[in-house]
C-alpha positions as CSV (number, residue, x, y, z in Angstrom):
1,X,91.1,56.4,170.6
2,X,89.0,58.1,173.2
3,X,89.6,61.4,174.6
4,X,91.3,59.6,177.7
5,X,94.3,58.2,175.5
6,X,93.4,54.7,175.5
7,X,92.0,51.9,173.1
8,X,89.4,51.1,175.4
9,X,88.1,48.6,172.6
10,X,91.1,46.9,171.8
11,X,91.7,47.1,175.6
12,X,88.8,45.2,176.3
13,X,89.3,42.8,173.2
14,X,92.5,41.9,174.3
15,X,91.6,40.7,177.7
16,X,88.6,38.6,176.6
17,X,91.2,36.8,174.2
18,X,93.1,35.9,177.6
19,X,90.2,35.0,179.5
20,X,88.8,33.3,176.8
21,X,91.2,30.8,178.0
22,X,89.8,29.3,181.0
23,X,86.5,28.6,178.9
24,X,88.2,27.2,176.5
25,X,90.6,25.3,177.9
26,X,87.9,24.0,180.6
27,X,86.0,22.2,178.2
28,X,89.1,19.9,177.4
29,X,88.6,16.8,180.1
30,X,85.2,16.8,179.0
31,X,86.1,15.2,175.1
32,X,85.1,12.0,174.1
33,X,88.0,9.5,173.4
34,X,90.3,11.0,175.7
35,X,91.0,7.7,177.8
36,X,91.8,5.6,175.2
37,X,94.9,7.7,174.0
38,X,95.9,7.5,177.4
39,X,95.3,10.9,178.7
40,X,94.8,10.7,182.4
41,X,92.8,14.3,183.2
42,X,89.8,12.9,181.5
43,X,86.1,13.0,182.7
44,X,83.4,10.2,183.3
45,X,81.2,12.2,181.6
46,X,81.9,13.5,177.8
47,X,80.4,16.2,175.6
48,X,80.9,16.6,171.8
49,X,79.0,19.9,172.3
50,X,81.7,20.6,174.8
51,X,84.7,19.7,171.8
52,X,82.6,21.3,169.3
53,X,82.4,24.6,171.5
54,X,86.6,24.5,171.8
55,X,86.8,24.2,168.1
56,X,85.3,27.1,166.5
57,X,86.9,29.2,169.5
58,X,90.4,27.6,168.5
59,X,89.9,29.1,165.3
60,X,90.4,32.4,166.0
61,X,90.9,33.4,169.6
62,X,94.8,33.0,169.4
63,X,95.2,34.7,165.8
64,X,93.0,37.6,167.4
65,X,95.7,38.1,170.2
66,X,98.3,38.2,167.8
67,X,96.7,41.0,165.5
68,X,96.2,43.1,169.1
69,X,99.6,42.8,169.3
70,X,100.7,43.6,166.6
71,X,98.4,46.8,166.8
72,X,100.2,48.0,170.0
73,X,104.0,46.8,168.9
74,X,103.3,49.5,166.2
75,X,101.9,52.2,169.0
76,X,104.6,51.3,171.2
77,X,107.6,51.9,168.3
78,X,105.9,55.3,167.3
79,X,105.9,56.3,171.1
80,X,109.0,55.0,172.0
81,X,111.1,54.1,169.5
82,X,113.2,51.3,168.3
83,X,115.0,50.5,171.7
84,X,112.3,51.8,174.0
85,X,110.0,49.1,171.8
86,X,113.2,46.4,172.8
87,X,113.7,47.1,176.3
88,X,110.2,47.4,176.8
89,X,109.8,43.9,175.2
90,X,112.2,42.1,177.0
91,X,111.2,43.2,180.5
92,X,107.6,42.8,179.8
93,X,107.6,39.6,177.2
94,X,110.9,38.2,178.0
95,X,110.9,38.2,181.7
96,X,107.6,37.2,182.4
97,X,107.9,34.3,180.2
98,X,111.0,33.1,181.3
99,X,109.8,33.4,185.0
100,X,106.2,31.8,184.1
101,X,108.0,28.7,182.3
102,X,110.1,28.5,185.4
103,X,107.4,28.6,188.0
104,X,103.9,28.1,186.3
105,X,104.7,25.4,183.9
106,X,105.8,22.6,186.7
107,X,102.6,23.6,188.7
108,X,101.0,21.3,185.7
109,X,102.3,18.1,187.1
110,X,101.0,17.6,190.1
111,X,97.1,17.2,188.4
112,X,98.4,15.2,185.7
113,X,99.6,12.4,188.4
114,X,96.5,13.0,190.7
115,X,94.5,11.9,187.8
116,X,96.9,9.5,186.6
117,X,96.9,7.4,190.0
118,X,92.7,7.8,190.0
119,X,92.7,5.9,186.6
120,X,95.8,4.0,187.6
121,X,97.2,4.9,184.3
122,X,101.0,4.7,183.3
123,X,103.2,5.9,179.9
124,X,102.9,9.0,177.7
125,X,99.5,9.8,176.1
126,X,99.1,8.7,172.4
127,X,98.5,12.1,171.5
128,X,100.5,14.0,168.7
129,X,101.7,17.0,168.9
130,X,100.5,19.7,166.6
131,X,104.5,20.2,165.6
132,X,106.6,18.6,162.9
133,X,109.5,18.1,165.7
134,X,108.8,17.7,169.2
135,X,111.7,18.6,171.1
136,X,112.0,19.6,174.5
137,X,112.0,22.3,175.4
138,X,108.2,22.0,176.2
139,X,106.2,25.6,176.0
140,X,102.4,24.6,177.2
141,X,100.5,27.3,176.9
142,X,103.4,29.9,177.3
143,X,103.9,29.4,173.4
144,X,102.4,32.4,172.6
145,X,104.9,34.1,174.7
146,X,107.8,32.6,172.9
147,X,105.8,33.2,169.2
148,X,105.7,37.0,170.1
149,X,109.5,37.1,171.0
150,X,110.1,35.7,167.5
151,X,107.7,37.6,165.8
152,X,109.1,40.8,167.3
153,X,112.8,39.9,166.3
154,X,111.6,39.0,162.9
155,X,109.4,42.1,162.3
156,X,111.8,44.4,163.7
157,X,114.2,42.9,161.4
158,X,112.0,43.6,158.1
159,X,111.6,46.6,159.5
160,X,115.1,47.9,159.8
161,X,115.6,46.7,156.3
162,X,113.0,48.1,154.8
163,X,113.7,51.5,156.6
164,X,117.4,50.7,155.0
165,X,116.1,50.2,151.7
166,X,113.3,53.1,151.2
167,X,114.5,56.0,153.1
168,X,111.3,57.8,151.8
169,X,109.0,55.2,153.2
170,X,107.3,54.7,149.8
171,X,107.1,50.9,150.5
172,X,104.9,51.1,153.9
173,X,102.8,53.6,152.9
174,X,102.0,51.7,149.4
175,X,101.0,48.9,151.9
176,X,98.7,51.2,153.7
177,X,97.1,52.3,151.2
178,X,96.4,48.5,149.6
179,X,95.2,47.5,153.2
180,X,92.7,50.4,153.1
181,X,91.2,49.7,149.5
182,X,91.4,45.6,150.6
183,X,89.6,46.2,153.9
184,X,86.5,48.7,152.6
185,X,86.1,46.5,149.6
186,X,85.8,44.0,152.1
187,X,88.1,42.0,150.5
188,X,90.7,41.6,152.8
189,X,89.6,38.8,154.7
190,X,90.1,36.6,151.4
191,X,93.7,37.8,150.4
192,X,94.6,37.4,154.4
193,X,93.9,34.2,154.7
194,X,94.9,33.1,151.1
195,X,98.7,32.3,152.1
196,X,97.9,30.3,155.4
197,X,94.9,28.0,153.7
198,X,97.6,27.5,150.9
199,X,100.4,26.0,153.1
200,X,98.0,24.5,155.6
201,X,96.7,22.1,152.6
202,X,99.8,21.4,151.7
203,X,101.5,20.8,155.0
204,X,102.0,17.3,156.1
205,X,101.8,17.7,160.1
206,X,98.6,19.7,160.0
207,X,96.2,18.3,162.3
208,X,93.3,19.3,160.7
209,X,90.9,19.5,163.8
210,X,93.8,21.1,166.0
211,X,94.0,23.9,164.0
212,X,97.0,26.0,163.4
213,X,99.8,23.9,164.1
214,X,101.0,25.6,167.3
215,X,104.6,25.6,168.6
216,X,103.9,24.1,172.0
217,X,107.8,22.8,171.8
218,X,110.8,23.5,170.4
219,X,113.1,27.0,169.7
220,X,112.4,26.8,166.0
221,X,108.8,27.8,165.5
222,X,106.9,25.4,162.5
223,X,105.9,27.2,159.4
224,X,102.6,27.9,159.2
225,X,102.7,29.1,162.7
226,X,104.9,31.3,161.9
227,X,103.1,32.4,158.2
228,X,99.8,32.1,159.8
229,X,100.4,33.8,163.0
230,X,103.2,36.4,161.6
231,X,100.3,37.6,158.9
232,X,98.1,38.3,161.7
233,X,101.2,40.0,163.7
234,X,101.5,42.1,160.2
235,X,98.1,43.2,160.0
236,X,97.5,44.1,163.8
237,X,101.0,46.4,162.7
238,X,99.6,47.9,159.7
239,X,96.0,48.8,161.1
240,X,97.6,51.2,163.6
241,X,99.5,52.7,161.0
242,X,96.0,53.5,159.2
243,X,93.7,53.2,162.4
244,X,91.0,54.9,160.5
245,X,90.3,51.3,159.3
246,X,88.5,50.5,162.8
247,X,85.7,52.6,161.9
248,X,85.2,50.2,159.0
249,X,85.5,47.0,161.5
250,X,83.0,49.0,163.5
251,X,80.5,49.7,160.4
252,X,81.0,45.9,159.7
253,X,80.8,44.2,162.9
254,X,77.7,42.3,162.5
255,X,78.4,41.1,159.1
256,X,81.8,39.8,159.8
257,X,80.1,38.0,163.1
258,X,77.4,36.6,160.6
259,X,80.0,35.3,157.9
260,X,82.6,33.8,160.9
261,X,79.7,31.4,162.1
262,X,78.6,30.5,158.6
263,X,82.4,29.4,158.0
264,X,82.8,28.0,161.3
265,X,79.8,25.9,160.9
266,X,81.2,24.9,157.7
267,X,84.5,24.0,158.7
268,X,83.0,22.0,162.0
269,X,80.5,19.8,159.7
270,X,83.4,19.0,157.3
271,X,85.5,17.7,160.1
272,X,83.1,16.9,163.2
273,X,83.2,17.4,166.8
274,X,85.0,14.5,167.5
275,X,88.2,15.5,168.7
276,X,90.5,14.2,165.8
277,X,93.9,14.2,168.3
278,X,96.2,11.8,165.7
279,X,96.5,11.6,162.2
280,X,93.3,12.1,160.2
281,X,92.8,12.4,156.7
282,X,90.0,14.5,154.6
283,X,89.6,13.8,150.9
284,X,91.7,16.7,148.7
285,X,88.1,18.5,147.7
286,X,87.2,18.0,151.1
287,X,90.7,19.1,152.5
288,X,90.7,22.3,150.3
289,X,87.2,22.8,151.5
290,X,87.9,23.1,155.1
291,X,91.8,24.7,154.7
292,X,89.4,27.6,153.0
293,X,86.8,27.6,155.5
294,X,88.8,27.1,158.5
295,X,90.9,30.4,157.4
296,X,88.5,32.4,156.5
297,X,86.4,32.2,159.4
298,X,89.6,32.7,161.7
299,X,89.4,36.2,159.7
300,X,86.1,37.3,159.8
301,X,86.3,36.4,163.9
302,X,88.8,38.5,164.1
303,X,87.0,41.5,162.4
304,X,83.8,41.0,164.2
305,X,84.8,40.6,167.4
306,X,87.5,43.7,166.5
307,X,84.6,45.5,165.4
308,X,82.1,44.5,168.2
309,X,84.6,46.2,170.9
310,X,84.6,49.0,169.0
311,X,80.9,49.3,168.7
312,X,80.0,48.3,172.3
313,X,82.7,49.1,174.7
314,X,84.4,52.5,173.0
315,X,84.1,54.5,176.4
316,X,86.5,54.3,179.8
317,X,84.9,51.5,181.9
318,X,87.1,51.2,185.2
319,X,85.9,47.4,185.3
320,X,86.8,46.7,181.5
321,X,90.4,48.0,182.9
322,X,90.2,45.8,185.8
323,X,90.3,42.8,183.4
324,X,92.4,44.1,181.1
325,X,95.1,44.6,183.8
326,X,94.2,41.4,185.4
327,X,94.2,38.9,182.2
328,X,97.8,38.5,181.3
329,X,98.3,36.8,185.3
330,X,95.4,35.2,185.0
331,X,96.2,33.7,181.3
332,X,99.5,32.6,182.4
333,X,97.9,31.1,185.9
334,X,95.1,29.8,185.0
335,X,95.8,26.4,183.3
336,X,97.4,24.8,186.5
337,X,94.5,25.5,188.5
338,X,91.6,24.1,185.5
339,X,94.0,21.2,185.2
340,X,93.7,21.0,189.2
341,X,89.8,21.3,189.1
342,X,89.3,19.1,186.5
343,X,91.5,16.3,187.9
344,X,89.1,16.8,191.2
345,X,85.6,16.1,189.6
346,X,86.7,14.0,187.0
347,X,85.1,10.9,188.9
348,X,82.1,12.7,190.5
349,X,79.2,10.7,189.5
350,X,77.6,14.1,187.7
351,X,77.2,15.0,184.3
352,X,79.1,17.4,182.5
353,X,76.4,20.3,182.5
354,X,77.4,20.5,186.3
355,X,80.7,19.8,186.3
356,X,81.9,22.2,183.2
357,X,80.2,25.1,184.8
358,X,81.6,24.5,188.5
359,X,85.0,24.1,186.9
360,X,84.9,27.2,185.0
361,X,83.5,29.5,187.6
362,X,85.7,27.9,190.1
363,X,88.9,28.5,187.8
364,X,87.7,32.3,187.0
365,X,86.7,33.0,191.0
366,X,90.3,31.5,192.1
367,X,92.5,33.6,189.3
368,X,90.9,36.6,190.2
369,X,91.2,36.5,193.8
370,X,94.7,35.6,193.4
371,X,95.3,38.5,190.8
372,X,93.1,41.2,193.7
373,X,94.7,40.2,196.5
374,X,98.5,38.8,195.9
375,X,99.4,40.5,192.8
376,X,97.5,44.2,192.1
377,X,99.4,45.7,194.6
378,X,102.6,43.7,194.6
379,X,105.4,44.0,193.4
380,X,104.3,41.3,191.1
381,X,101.6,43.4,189.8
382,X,104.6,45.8,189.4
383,X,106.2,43.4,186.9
384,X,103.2,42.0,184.6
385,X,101.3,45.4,184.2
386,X,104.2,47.9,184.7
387,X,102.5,49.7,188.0
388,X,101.0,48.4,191.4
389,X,97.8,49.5,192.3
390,X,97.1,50.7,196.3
391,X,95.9,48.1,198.1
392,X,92.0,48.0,198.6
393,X,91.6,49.8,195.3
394,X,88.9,47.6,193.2
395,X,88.7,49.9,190.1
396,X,91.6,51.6,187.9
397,X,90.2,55.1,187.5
398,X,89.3,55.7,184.0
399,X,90.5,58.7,183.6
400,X,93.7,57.8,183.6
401,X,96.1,58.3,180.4
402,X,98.3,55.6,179.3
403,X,97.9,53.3,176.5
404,X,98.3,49.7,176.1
405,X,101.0,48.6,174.1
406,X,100.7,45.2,173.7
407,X,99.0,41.8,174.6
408,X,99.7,41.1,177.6
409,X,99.0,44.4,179.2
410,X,101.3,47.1,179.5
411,X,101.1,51.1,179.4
412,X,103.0,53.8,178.2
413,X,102.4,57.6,179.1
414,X,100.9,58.9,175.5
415,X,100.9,62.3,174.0
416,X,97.2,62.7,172.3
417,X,97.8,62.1,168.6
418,X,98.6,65.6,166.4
């Protein structure tokens, strides 16, 4: 933590998680095969570098968020307590998802039957879901939204036991101290993803090239979402409560980057990056291979990328704030409008090294002079980020002390530490 009272670092990690979305999720009209399971927002021109690219980012970018959260759930109990960390949940998670799945989520439709009339296609997509139940209701890309509700209930829960059970706190400080000796023998990126490669292999709706079967639908989040995803909850917890452990991630940075590609590459060669959208088998050895790989570069991404903030962006940066503020609108805007652009070019006669780029920087350019000009220094603003900015201000000032307390952004006056 700088002298200003913020995790500039973590700041700045967070909101390239969330803006990592518009790259990634860009790339997705671009995949071969996409027309023959019936999806209509699909491009005349294909890329498996394009699917490949989306692939090694799925692998990590949404565990990433949730350690980040976790992180600041932890800040935001010490600071506030138990129902300041509740109310402040609800009308900074709740709310905004609620209103976003209201709002945002139809504003989906409209490209989908653009393109659908251009290809004159008709039915549902033969795609399947990532889920082992695919009831209504239908998330989208809010899921992560809904995941963190649960995951706060269910933490909060252990929690309150725990507290209930060991008055003297022997339990979570025992777990501190095996998260220290785990994470500078550099052995914590094995026993982390241990659990999730383990069910993964053995879970029958895995969608091996989807990745982490995400809970796009349904109230009852699937298993490994909630094992995979909760263990990256737990640790972004625990590394507060020992936050001397980021000067390890930052000693590390570039060997954790180095490992994360190896396994990446490993995983993508096992699999291909040919978008495997229905069921697809891998051999058991091969299966067990890729469960492995697949996890344990999701881990060492996380510790890199963890570790590169802290390396590289440590100090205030009124910019680095300006994206931090601005990526929780833009996450939740942005898929509408890439949906929007995509369905546009989709029959250009261009190639995908033009078209990906336009959509990208189009989608980015949009968002942000959305978030500048209709949402800084509204009252929206107000309700995503917990304060409005005056209008024609471009830069928070960075000397100003609050602290984020989760993903999405949101600050707290902070006390420096004792």
């Amino acid at each position: 933590m700088s002298d200003s009272g913020r995790y500039h670092s973590l700041d700045a990690v967070r909101a390239c998680a969330l803006l990592t979305g518009i790259v990634l999720h860009s790339t997705m009209s671009f995949w071969p095969g996409l027309r023959e399971l019936n999806w209509p927002i699909s491009d005349d021109s294909t890329s498996l570098k394009l699917s490949g690219t989306f692939f090694v980012i799925h692998t990590f970018r949404m565990s990433l968020f949730f350690v980040i959260a976790g992180f600041f759930a932890h800040l935001l109990l010490e600071k506030a307590g138990m129902r300041g960390l509740i109310r402040n949940r609800l009308r900074r998670i709740a709310l905004p998802f609620v209103v976003a799945f209201v709002v945002v989520s139809p504003m989906m439709i409209p490209p989908y039957l653009w393109a659908q009339k251009k290809l004159g296609f008709t039915g549902w997509p033969h795609i399947k879901p990532p889920i082992p139940d695919p009831h209504m209701p239908p998330w989208g890309h809010l899921w992560f939204l809904y995941l963190l509700l649960v995951l706060y209930a269910l933490w909060l829960l252990v929690h309150v036991l725990v507290h209930a059970a060991d008055r003297r706190g022997e339990l979570p400080r025992l777990a501190d101290r095996l998260l220290a000796a785990l994470v500078k023998s550099r052995l914590a990126v094995a026993v982390l993803a241990a659990p999730s490669a383990v069910i993964l292999y053995y879970s029958p709706w895995w969608l091996l090239w989807q990745g982490i079967p995400q809970p796009i639908m349904g109230f009852v989040p699937n298993v490994p979402a909630l094992l995979a995803f909760g263990t990256t909850f737990g640790f972004g917890w625990f590394l507060h409560r020992s936050d001397a452990l980021l000067g390890v991630l930052r000693r590390d940075w570039w060997w954790n980057l180095l490992a994360a590609a190896v396994c990446s590459a490993a995983a993508l060669w096992l699999i291909g990056p040919m978008p495997r959208l229905a069921d697809y088998a891998l051999p058991a050895r091969e299966r067990m291979l890729f469960s492995t790989v697949y996890l344990l570069g999701g881990w060492f991404w996380i510790f890199g990328l963890i570790g590169a903030g802290l390396r590289f962006v440590s100090e205030p940066s009124p910019r680095w704030r300006y994206l931090a503020d601005s990526s929780f609108y833009i996450y939740i805007m942005h898929l509408p409008i890439v949906y929007a652009l995509q369905a546009w070019v989709m029959l250009w006669p261009l190639r995908w090294t033009v078209k990906y780029p336009l959509v990208v920087i189009l989608a980015f350019a949009i968002s942000f002079i959305t978030y500048h000009y209709g949402v800084r220094s509204t009252f929206v603003g107000q309700f995503l980020n917990g304060r409005r900015y005056p209008r024609g201000a471009s830069f928070a000032s960075p000397g100003v002390t609050t602290a984020p307390v989760c993903s999405p952004s949101e600050t707290v006056p902070i006390r420096a530490r004792r």
